[in-house]
PAZAPA-4460 file (N, C-alpha, C; in steps of 0.05 Angstrom, whole numbers, plus 32768, in hexadecimal, padded with zeros to 4 digits):
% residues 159
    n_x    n_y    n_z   ca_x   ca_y   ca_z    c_x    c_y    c_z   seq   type   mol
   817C   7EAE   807C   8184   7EC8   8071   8182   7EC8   8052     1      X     A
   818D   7EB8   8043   818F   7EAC   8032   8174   7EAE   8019     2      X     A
   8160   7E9C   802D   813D   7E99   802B   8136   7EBB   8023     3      X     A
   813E   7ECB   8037   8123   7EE4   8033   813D   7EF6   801B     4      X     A
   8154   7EF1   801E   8164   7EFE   7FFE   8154   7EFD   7FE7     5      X     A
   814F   7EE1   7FEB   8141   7ED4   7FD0   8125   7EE3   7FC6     6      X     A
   8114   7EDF   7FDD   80F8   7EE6   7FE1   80FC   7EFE   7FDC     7      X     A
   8103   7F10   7FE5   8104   7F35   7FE4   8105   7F3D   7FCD     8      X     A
   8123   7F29   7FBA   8128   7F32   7FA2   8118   7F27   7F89     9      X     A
   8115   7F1A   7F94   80F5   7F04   7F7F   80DC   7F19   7F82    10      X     A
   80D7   7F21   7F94   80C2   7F36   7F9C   80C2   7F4E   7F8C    11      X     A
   80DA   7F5C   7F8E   80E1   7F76   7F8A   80E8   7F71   7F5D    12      X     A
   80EB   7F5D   7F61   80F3   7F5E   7F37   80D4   7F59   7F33    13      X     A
   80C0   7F3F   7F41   80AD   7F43   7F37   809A   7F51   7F34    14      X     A
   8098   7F69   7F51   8089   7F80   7F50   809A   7F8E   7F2B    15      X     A
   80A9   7F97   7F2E   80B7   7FA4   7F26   80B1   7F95   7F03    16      X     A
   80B5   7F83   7EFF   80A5   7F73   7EE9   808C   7F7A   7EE2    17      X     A
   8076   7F7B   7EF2   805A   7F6A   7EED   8051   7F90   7EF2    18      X     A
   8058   7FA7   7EFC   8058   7FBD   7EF7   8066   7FC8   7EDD    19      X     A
   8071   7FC0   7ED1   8083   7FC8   7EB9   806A   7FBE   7EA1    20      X     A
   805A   7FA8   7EA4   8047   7F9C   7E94   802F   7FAD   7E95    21      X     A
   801F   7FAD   7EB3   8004   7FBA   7EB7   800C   7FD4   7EB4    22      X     A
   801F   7FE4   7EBF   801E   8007   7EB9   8013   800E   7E96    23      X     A
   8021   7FFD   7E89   801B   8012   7E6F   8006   8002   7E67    24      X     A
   7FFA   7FF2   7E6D   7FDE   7FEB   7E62   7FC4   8002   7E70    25      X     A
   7FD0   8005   7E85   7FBC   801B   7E99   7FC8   8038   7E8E    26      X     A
   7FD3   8038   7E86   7FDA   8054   7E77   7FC9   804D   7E5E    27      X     A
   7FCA   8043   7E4D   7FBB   8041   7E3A   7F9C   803D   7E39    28      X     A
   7F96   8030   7E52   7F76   803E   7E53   7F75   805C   7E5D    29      X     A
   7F87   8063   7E67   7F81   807A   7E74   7F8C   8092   7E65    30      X     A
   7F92   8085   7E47   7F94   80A0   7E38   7F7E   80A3   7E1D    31      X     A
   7F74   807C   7E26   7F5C   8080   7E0A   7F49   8086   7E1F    32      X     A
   7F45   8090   7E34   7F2C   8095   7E39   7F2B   80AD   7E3F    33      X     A
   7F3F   80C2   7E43   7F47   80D6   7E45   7F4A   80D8   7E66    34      X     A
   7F53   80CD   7E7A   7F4F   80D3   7E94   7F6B   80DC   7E97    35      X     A
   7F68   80FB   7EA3   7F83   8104   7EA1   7F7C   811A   7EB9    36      X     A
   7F93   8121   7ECE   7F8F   8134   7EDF   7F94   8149   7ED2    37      X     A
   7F85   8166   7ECD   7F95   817B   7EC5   7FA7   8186   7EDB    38      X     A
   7FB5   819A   7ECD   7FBC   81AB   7EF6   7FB4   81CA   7EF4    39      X     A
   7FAF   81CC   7F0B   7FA0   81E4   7F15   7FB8   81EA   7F26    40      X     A
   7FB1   8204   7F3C   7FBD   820D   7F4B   7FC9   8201   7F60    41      X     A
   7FB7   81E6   7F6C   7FC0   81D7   7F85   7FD5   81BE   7F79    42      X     A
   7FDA   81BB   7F60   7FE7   81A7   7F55   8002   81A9   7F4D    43      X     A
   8014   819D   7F48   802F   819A   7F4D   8030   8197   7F2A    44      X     A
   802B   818A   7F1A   8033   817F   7EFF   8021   819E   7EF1    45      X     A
   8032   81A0   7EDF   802B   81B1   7ECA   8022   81B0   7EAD    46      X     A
   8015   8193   7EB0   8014   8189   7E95   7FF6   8171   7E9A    47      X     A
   7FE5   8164   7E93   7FD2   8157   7E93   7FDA   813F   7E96    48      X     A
   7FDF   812E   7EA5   7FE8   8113   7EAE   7FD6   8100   7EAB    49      X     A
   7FDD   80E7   7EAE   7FC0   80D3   7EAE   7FC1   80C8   7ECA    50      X     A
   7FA7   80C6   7ED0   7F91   80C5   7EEB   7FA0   80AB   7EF8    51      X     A
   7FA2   8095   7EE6   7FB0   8078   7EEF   7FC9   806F   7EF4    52      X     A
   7FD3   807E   7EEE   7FF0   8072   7EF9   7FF6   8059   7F0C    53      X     A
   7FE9   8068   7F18   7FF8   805D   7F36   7FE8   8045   7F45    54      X     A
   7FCF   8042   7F30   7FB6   802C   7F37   7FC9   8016   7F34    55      X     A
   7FDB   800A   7F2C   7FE7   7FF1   7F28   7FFC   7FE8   7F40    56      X     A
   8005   7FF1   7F53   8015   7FF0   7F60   800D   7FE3   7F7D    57      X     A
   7FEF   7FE4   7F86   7FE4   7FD4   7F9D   7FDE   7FB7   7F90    58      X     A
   7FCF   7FBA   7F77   7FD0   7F99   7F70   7FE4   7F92   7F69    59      X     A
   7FF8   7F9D   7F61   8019   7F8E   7F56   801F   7F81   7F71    60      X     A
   8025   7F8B   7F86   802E   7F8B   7FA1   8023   7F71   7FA8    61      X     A
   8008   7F73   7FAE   7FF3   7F60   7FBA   7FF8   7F41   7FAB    62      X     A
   7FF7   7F46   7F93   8004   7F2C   7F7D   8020   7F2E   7F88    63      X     A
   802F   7F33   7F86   8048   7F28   7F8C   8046   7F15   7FA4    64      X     A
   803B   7F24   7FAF   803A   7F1B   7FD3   8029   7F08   7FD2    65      X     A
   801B   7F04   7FC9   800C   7EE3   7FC7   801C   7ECF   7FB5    66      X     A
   8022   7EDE   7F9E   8030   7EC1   7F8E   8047   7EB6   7F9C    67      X     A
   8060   7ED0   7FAB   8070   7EC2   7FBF   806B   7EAE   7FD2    68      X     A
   8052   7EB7   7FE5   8049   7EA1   7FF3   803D   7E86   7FE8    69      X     A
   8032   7E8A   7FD9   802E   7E73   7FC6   8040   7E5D   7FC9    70      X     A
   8052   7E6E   7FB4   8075   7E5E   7FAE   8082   7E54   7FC1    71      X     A
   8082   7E5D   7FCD   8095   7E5B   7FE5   807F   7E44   7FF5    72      X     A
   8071   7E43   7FF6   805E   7E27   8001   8055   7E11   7FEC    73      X     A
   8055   7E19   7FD8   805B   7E03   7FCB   8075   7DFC   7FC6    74      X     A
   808F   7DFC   7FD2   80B0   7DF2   7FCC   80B0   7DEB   7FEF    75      X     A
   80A1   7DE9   7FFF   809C   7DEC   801A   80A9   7DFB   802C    76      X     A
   80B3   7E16   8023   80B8   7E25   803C   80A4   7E36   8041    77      X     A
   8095   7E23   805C   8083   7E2F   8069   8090   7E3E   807C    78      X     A
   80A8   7E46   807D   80B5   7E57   8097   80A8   7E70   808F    79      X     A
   80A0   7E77   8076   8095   7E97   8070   8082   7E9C   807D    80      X     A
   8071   7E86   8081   8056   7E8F   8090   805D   7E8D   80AF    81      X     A
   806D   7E7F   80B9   8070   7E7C   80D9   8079   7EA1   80DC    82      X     A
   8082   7EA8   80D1   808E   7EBB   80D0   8075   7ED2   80D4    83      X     A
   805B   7ECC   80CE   804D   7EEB   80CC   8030   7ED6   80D8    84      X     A
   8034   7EC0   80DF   801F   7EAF   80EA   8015   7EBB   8100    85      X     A
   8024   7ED1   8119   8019   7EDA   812C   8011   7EFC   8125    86      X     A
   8015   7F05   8111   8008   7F1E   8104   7FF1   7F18   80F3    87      X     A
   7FE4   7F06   80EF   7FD1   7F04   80DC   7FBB   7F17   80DC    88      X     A
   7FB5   7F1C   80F8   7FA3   7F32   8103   7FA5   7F49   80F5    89      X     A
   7FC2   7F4F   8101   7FCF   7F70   80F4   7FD4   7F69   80D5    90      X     A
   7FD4   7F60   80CB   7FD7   7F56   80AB   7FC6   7F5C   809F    91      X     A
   7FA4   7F55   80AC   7F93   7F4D   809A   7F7E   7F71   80A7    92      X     A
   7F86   7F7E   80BD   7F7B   7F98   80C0   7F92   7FAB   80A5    93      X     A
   7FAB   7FA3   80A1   7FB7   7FB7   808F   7FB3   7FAA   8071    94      X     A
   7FA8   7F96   8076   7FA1   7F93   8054   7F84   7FA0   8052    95      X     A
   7F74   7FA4   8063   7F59   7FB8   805E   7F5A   7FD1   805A    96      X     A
   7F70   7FD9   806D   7F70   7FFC   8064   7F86   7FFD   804F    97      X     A
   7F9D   7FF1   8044   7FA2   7FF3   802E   7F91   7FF4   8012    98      X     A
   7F77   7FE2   8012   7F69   7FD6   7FFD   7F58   7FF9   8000    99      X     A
   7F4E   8000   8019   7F3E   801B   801A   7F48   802C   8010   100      X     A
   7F67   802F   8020   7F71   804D   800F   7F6C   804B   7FF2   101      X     A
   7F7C   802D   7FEB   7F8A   802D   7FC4   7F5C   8030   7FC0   102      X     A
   7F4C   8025   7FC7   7F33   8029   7FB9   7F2E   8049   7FBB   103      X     A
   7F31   8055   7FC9   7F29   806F   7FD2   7F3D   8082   7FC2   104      X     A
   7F53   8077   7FB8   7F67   8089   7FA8   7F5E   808C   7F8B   105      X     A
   7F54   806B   7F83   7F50   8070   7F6D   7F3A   807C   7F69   106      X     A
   7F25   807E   7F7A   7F0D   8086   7F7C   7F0A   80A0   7F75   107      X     A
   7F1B   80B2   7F85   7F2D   80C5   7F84   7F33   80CC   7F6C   108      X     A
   7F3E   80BA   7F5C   7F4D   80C8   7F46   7F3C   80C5   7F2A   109      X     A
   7F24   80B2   7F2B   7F0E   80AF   7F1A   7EF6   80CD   7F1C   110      X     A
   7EF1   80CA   7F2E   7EDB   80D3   7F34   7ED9   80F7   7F45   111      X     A
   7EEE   80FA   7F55   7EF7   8106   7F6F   7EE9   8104   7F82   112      X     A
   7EF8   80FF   7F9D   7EE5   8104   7FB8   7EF1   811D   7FC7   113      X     A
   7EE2   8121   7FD8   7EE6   8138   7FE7   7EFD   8136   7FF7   114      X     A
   7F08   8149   8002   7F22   8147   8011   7F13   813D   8031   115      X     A
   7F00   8145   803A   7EF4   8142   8051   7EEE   8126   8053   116      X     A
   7EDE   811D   8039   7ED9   8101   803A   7EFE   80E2   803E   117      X     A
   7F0B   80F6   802E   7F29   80E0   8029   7F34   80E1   804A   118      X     A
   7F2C   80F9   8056   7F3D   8101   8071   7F2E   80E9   8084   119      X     A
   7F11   80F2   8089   7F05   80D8   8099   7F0A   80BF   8090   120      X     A
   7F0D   80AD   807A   7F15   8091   8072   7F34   8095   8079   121      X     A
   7F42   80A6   8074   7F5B   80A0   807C   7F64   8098   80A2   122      X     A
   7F52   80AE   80AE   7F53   80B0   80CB   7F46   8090   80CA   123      X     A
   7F35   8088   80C7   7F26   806E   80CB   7F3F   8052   80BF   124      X     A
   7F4C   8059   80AB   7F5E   8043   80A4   7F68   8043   80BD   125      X     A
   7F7A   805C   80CA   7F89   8059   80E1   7F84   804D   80FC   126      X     A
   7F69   8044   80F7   7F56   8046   8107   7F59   801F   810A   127      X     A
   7F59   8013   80F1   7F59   7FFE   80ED   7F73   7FED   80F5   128      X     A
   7F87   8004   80EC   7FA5   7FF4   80ED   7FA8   7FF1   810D   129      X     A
   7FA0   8007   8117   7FA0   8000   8138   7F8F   7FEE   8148   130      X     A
   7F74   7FE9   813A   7F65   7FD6   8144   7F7A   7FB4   813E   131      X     A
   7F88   7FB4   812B   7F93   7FA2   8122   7FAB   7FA2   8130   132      X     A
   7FB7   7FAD   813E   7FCD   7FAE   8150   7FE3   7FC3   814A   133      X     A
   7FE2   7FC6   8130   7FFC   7FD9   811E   7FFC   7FF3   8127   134      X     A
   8007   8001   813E   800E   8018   813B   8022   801E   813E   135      X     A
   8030   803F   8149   804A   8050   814A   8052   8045   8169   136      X     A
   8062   8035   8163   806D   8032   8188   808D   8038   818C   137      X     A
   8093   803D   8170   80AD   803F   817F   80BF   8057   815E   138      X     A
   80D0   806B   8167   80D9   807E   814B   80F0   8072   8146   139      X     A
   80FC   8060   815B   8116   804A   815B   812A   8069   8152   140      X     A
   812D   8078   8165   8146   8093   816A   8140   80A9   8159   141      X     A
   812D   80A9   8136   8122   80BE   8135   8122   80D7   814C   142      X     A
   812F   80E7   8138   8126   810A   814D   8131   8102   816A   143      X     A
   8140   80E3   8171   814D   80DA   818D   8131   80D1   8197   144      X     A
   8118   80C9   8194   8105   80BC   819B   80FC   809C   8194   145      X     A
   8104   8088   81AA   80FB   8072   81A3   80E6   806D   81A9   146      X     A
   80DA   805F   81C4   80BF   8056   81CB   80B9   806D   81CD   147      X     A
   809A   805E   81C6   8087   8079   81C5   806C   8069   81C7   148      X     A
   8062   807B   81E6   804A   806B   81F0   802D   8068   81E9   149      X     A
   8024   8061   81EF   8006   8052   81E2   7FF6   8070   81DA   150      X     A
   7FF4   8085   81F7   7FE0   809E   81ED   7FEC   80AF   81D4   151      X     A
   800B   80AA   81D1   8015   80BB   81B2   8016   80AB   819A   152      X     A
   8017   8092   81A2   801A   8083   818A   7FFA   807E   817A   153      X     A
   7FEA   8073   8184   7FD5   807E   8182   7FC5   808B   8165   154      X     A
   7FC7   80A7   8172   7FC8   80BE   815F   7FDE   80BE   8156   155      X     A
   7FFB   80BB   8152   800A   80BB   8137   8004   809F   812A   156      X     A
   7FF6   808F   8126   7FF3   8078   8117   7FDA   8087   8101   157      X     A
   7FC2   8093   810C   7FB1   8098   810D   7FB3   80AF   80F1   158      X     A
   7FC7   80CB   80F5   7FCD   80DC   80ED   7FE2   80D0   80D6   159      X     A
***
């Protein structure tokens, strides 16, 4: 118990660190280069924002989560990995559609893509996480709904 206290909170300061560093360097290209959303009608902010923000937050993550495992195998507690040793499958299908969406966001926010085009890569991520095993099987009492079988889970993984 003890072990994952440690790990979570080591996790959670160093995201929380190593995002406090990369945000405002990515703000700073993204104000000398001028990349800024304006807002129009469909947009929520009323003022010209910058495009990047939020680009730092899948590699902060992804670093954390490797230097922990790292660490934690080099002081030898290999119990972290026994731990996700029988998900590697589902691990390594949700680290693809994670890497798609965050590529397709920023892609998104450089360049723009179509809403038609983000909708099919997104249906297709869903597409992946289930090939990988990860879907909706259970709301655990949500709305009083727990299991929830293969033909609905399915399509809510998907959606």
């Amino acid at each position: 118990m003890y072990f994952w206290i440690v790990n979570c909170s080591l996790a959670f300061l160093l995201c929380v660190l190593c995002a406090g560093i990369v945000i405002p360097q990515i703000l700073l290209i993204a104000f000398r280069k001028k990349l800024f959303d304006f807002p129009d009608e469909r947009k929520v902010h009323h003022c010209a924002v910058p495009r990047l923000g939020g680009i730092a937050f899948k590699p902060v993550v992804f670093f954390t989560i490797a230097l922990l495992l790292g660490i934690n195998m080099v002081l030898g507690h290999s119990e972290i990995l026994s731990e996700i040793g029988n998900d590697v499958c589902s691990l390594a299908f949700a680290f693809c559609s994670i890497m798609v969406l965050y590529l397709v966001g920023m892609a998104d926010d450089l360049i723009g893509i179509r809403y038609r085009a983000k909708f099919v890569i997104q249906i297709l991520c869903g597409v992946m996480l289930i090939a990988g095993g990860v879907y909706i099987n259970n709301l655990y009492g949500v709305l009083g709904i727990h299991a929830v079988p293969l033909w609905l889970g399915y399509p809510l993984t998907i959606l």
